[in-house]
Every structure is written in structure tokens, then in C-alpha cells.
GUMIKE-560192 format. One record per residue (C-alpha): residue number from 0; chain; residue in three letters; x, y, z negated. Coordinates in steps of 0.25 Angstrom, whole numbers, plus 5000, padded with zeros to 4 digits. Last residue first. Layout:
N
+-----+----+-----+------+------+------+
:   i : ch :  aa :   px :   py :   pz :
+-----+----+-----+------+------+------+
: NUM :  A : ALA :    X :    Y :    Z :
...
+-----+----+-----+------+------+------+
//
This chain:
262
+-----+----+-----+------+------+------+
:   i : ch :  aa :   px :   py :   pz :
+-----+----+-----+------+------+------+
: 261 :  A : UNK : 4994 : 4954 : 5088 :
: 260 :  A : UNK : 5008 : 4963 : 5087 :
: 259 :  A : UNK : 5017 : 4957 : 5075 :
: 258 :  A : UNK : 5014 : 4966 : 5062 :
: 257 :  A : UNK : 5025 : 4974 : 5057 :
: 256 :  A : UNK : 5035 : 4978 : 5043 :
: 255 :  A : UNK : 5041 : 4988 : 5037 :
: 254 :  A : UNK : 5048 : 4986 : 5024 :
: 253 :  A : UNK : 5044 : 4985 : 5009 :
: 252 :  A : UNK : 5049 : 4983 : 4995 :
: 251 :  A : UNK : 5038 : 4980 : 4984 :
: 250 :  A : UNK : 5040 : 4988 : 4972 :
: 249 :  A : UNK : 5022 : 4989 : 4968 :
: 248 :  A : UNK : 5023 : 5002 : 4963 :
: 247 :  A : UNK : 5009 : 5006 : 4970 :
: 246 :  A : UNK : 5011 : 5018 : 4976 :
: 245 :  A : UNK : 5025 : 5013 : 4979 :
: 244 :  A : UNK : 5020 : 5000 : 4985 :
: 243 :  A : UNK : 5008 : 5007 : 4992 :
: 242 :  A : UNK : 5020 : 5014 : 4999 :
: 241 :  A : UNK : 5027 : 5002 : 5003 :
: 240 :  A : UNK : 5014 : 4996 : 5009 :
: 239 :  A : UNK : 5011 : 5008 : 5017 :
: 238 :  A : UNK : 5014 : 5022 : 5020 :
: 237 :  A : UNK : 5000 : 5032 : 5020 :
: 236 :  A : UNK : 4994 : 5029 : 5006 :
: 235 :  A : UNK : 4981 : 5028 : 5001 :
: 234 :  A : UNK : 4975 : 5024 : 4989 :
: 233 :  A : UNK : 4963 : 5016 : 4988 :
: 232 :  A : UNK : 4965 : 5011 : 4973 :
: 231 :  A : UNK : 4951 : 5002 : 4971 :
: 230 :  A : UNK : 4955 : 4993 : 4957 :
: 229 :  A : UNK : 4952 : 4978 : 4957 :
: 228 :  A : UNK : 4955 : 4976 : 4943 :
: 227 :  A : UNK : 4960 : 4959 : 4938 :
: 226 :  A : UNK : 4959 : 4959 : 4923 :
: 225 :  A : UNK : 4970 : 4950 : 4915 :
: 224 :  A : UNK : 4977 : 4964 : 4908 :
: 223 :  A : UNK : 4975 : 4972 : 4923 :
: 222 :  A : UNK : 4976 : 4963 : 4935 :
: 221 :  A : UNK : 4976 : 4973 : 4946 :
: 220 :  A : UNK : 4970 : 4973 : 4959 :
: 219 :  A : UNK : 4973 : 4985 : 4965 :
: 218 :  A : UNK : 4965 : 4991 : 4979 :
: 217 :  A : UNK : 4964 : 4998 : 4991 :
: 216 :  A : UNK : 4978 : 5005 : 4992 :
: 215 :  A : UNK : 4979 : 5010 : 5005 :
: 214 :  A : UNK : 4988 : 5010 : 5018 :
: 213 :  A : UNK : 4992 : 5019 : 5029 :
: 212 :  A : UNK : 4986 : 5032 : 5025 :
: 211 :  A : UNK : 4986 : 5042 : 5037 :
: 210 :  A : UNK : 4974 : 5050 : 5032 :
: 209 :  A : UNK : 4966 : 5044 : 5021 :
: 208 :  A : UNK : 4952 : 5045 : 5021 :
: 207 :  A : UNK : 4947 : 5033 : 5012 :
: 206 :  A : UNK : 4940 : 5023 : 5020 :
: 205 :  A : UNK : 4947 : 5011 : 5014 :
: 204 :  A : UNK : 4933 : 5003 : 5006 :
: 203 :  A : UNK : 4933 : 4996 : 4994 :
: 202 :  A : UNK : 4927 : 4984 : 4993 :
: 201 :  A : UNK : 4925 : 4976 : 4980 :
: 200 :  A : UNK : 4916 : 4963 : 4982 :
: 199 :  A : UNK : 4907 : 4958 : 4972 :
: 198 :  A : UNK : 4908 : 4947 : 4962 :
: 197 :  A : UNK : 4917 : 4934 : 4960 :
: 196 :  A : UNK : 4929 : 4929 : 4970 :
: 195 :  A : UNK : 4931 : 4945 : 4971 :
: 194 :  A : UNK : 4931 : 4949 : 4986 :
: 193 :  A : UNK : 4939 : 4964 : 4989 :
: 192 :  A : UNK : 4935 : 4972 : 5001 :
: 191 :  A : UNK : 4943 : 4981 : 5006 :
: 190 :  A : UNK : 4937 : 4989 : 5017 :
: 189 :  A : UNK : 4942 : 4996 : 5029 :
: 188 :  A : UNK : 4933 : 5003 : 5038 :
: 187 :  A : UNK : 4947 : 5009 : 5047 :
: 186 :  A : UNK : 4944 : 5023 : 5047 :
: 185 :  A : UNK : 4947 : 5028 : 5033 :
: 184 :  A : UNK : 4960 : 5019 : 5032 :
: 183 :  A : UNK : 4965 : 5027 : 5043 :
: 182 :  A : UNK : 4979 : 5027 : 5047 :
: 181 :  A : UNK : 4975 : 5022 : 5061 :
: 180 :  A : UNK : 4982 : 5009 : 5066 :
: 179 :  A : UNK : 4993 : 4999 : 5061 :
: 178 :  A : UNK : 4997 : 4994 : 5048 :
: 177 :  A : UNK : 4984 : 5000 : 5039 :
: 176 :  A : UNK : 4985 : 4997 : 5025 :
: 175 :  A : UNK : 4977 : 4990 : 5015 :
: 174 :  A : UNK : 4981 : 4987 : 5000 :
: 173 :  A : UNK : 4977 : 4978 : 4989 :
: 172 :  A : UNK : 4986 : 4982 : 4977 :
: 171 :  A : UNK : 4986 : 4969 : 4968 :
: 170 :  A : UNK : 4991 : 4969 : 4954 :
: 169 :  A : UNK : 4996 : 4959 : 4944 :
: 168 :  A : UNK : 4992 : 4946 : 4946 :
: 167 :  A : UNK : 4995 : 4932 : 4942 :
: 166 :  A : UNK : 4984 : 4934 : 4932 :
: 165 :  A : UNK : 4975 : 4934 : 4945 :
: 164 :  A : UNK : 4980 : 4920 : 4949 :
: 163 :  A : UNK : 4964 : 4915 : 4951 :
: 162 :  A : UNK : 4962 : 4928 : 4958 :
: 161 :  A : UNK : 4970 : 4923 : 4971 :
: 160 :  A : UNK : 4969 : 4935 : 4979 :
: 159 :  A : UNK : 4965 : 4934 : 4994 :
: 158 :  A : UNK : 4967 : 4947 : 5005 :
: 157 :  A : UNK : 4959 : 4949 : 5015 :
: 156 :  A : UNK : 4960 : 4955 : 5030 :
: 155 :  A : UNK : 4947 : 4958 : 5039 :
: 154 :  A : UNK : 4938 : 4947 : 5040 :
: 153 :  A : UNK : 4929 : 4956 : 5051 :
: 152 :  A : UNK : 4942 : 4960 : 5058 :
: 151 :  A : UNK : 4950 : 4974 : 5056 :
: 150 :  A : UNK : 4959 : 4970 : 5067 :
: 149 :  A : UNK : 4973 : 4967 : 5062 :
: 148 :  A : UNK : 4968 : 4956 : 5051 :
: 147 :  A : UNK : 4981 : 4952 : 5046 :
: 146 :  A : UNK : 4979 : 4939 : 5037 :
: 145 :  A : UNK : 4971 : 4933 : 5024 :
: 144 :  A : UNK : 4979 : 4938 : 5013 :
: 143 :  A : UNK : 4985 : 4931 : 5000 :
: 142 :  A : UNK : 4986 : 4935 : 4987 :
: 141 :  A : UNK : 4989 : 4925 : 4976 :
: 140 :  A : UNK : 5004 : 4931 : 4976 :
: 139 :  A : UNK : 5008 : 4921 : 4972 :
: 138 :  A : UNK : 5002 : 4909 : 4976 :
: 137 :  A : UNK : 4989 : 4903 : 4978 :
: 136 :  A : UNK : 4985 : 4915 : 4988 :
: 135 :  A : UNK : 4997 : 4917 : 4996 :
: 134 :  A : UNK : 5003 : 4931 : 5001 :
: 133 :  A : UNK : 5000 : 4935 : 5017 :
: 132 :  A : UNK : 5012 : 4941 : 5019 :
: 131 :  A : UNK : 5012 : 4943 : 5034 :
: 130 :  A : UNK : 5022 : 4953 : 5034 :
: 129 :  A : UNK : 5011 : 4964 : 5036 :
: 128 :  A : UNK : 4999 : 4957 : 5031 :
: 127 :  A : UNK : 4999 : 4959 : 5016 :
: 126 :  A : UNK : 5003 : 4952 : 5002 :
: 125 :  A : UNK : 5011 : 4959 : 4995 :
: 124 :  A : UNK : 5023 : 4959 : 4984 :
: 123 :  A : UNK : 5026 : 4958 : 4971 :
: 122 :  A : UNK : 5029 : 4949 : 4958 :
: 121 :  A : UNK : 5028 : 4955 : 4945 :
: 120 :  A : UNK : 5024 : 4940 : 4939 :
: 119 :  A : UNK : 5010 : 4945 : 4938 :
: 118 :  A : UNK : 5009 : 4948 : 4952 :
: 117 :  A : UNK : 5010 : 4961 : 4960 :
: 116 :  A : UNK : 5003 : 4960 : 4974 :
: 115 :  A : UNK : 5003 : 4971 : 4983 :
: 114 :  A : UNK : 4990 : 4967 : 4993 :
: 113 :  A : UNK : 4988 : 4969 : 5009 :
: 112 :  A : UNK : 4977 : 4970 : 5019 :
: 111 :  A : UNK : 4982 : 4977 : 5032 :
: 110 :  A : UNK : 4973 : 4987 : 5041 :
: 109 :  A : UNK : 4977 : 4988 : 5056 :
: 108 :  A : UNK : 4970 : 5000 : 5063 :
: 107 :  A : UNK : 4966 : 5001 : 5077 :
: 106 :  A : UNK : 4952 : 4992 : 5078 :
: 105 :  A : UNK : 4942 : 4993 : 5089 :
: 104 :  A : UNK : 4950 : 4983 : 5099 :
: 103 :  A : UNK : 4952 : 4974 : 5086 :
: 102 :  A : UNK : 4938 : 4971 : 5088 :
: 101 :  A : UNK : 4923 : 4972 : 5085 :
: 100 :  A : UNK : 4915 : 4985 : 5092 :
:  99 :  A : UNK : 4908 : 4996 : 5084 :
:  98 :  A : UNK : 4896 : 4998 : 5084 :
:  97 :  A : UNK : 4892 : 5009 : 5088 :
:  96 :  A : UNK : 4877 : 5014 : 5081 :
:  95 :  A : UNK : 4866 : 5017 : 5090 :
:  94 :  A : UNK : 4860 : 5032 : 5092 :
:  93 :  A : UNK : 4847 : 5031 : 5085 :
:  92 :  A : UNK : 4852 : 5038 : 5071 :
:  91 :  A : UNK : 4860 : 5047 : 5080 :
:  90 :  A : UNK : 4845 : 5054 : 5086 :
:  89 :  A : UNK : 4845 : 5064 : 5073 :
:  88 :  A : UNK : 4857 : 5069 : 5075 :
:  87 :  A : UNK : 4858 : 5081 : 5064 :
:  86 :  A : UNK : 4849 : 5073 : 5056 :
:  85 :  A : UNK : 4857 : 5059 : 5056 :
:  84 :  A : UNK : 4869 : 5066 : 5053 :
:  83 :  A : UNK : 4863 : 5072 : 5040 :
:  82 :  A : UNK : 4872 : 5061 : 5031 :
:  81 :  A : UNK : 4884 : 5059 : 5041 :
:  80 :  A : UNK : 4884 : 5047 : 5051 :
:  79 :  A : UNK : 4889 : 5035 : 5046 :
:  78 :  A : UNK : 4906 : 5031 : 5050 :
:  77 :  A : UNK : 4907 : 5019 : 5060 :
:  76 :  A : UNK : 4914 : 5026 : 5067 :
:  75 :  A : UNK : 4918 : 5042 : 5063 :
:  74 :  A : UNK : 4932 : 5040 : 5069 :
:  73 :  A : UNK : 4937 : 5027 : 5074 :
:  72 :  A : UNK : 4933 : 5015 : 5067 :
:  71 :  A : UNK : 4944 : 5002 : 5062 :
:  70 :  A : UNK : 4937 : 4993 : 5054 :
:  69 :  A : UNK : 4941 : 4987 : 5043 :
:  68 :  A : UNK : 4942 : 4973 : 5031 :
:  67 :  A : UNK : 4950 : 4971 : 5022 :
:  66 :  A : UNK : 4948 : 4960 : 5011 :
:  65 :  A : UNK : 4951 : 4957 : 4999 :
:  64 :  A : UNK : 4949 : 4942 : 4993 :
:  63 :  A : UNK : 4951 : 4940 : 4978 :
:  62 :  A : UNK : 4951 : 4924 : 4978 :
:  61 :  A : UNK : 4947 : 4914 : 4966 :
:  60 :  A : UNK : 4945 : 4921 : 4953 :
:  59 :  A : UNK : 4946 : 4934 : 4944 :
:  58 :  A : UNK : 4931 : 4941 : 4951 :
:  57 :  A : UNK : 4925 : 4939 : 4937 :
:  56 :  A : UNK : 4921 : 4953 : 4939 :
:  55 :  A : UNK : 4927 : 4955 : 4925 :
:  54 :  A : UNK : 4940 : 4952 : 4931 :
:  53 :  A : UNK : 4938 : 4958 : 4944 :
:  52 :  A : UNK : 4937 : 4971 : 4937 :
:  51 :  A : UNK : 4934 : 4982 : 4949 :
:  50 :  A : UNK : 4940 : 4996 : 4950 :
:  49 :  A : UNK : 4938 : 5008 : 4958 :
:  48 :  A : UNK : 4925 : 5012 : 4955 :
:  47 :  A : UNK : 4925 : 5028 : 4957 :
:  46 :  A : UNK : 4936 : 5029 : 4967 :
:  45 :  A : UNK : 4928 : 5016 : 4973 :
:  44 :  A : UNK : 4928 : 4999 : 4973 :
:  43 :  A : UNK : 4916 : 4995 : 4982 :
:  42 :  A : UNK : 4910 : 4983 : 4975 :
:  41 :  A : UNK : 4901 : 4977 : 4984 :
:  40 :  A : UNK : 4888 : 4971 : 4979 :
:  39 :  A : UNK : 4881 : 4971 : 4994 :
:  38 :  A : UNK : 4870 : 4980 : 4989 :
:  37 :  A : UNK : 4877 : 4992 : 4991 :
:  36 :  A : UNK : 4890 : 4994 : 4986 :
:  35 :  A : UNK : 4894 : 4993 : 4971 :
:  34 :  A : UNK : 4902 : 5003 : 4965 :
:  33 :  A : UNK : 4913 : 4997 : 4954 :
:  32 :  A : UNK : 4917 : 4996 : 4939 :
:  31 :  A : UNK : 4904 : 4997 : 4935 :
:  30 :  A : UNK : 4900 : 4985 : 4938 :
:  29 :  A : UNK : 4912 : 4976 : 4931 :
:  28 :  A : UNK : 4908 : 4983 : 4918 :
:  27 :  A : UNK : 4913 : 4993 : 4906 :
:  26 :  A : UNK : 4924 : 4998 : 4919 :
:  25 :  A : UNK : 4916 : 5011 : 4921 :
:  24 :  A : UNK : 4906 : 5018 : 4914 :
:  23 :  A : UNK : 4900 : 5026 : 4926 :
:  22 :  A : UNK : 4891 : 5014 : 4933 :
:  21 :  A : UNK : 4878 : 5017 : 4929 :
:  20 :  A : UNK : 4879 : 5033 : 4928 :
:  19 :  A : UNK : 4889 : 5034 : 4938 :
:  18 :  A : UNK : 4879 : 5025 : 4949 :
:  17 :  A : UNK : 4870 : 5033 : 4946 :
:  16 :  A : UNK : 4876 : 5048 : 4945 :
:  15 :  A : UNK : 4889 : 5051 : 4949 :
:  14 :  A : UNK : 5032 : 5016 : 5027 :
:  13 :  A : UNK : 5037 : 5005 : 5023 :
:  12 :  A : UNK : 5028 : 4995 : 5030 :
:  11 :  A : UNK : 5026 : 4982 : 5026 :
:  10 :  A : UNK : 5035 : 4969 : 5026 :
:   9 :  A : UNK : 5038 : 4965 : 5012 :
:   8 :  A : UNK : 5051 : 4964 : 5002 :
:   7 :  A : UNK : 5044 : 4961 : 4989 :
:   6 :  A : UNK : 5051 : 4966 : 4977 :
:   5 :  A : UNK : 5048 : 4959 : 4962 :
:   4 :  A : UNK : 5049 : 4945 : 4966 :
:   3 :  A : UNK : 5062 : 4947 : 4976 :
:   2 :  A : UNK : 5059 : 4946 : 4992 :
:   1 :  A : UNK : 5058 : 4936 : 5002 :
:   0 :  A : UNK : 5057 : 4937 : 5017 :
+-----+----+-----+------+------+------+
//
């Protein structure tokens, strides 16, 4: 199937205090641009933090990687007790934790990894695992992903962007939507996790309550006057890749499309 430059014909469905005080004056350096997590240096992208300068992070070469990775859980799983639950019962504390058993027999829910691309040249198009449009990573678009994880595995799905042809970009939407299972994102343990080639890791993690939305906008990766911004955008929408498209103006056509039974 072939398309025109400009239009890309896919297949897709149609349908304060401390940290304030140190860290208020945003955008003057890369560490104020962002919360770190704990002690393993994770840059967890937020409301209040949403961007990250990959320029001045020096972050501008070799391979971007994003990766998503979930879990499926069924009501309150895997959730921590609430604050006091310990002193109203007082013998849970010595009550085992589940575990949870490994396997696609404990997941109902299919997340998809996938990028809009926009290139320099105003070419369009995506890169995702519906269609099996994989992309290419030393030609355009310089994004490629790694496959269709069906089963929320350990490896999860990632997507590579070539840095070294960064000028050749425009903007990249990361997005995630769920093919097949429970429109849930805030029940699935889904994490997008983003690995420069120089410093920390970005995560930003899909447990926003939003009833019935069937895809999300994680993040943006713009190329702003020569500076490439990762920007957190999480916004949530109940259609899918053809309504990302409008939100975003992107212009692609679209038309349904299936996975072949595993």
C-alpha cells in the first residue's frame, strides 16, 4: 500500500514548600526542569514538571529508546493499604502479600506502543504495531519499533529514535492505546519509560483515572529552533488513532484495521 508524502493511508482504527523553594524557577537549569525519584535518578516527568531539554542534557545522540511496559491487576491488587489501615487491622501487616502469578493467563488487556512522526521535509506518518509498520532506523523515519508484545512481558514494547538525524525532525507524539481488553489505563501498571543515550531516564507513568478512554497521548518530542523538548502531555481520549490525529492536526487518513489471532 502506498500513500502521497503529505497523507499517509494507515491501518488503525477509525473509530509547595521544599522542593518549591529549590526547584520553583523553572527552565533556568536541566534540574529544575523535572522531579527526581528516589534514589534510582529517575526523572518522572509531572503536571508540575512536564518538560525535559534533551539538548542541554546532552541526551542529542545515538538511539532514544521508549519503552512500555504493564501489568494487567484486577481491582484494588497490587494497590498499598490506606494511611491508618494498619491501625484499624492491626494483624494485616503479618498476613502474607499475593504475588501475583507470571503469564498471559493473568493479563486481559493489549497495550500498543506507537509514534506520529512529522519530519523536517513535512513528511507524515506512523510507526506502530497494527499494520505491522515497524518504521526503519537509518532511514526515514529514523524511528523504528522493536514488535507487538501482546502479553505485557518483562521486555515490554520499545520504540528506537535515531538522534544522530534529530534536525531531520519535526515532532514526535508518543502515544499508547489499548487494542483489545479493559478500557482502563489506570488498572493496567503501565509505564512509559524514555532512555536518553546520556543521563537519567524519564518515566511517566499511565495511571490517570479515565473511564472508557481507549488511547493516550504520553508524550511530544519537539525540535524547538535546534533544541530537542521531551514534553509530558497525557491526555486522554476515547476513539483512537484517527482521533489523536484531529487532536493533534497531524492530517493522516486512517481506516480500520486487525491483528491476526496468536
Amino acid at each position: 500500500m502506498t500513500a502521497p508524502r503529505h497523507v499517509c493511508s494507515l491501518w488503525g482504527f477509525s473509530a509547595m514548600g521544599i522542593r518549591e523553594k529549590f526547584f520553583g524557577n523553572w527552565g533556568s537549569a536541566a534540574a529544575r526542569q523535572f522531579d527526581v525519584g528516589g534514589t534510582s535518578g529517575a526523572v518522572e516527568l509531572t503536571k508540575r514538571r512536564p518538560a525535559f531539554s534533551l539538548t542541554k542534557q546532552g541526551a542529542v545522540t545515538g538511539n532514544l529508546r521508549v519503552n512500555l511496559s504493564w501489568r494487567m491487576r484486577t481491582s484494588d491488587f497490587g494497590e498499598r493499604p490506606a494511611f491508618g489501615s494498619s491501625l484499624r487491622h492491626p494483624l494485616r501487616k503479618f498476613t502474607p502479600q499475593v504475588v501475583q502469578a507470571q503469564g498471559p493467563a493473568m493479563v486481559n488487556v493489549d497495550l500498543d506502543l506507537a509514534c506520529m512522526y512529522e519530519l523536517a521535509d513535512g513528511s507524515k506518518g506512523v510507526v506502530q504495531p497494527l499494520g505491522n509498520i515497524l518504521g526503519s532506523i537509518n532511514s526515514p523515519p529514523y524511528v523504528q519499533l522493536s514488535g507487538d508484545d501482546r502479553f505485557g512481558s518483562g521486555s515490554g514494547e520499545t520504540i528506537y529514535i535515531n538522534m544522530d538525524h534529530r534536525d531531520d525532525f519535526r515532532r514526535l507524539l508518543i502515544f499508547v492505546y489499548i487494542y483489545d481488553g479493559t478500557p482502563a489505563f489506570d488498572r493496567t501498571h503501565a509505564m512509559v519509560t524514555l532512555y536518553p543515550g546520556n543521563g537519567p531516564r524519564l518515566e511517566v507513568a499511565l495511571n490517570e483515572r479515565a473511564p472508557e478512554a481507549r488511547s493516550c497521548a504520553v508524550l511530544m518530542i519537539e525540535n524547538i529552533k535546534g533544541e530537542m523538548i521531551v514534553r509530558r502531555e497525557m491526555r486522554y481520549v476515547y476513539g483512537f488513532q484517527s482521533e489523536l490525529d484531529r487532536l493533534y492536526g497531524w492530517g493522516l487518513q486512517w481506516g480500520r484495521g486487525y491483528k491476526s489471532k496468536v
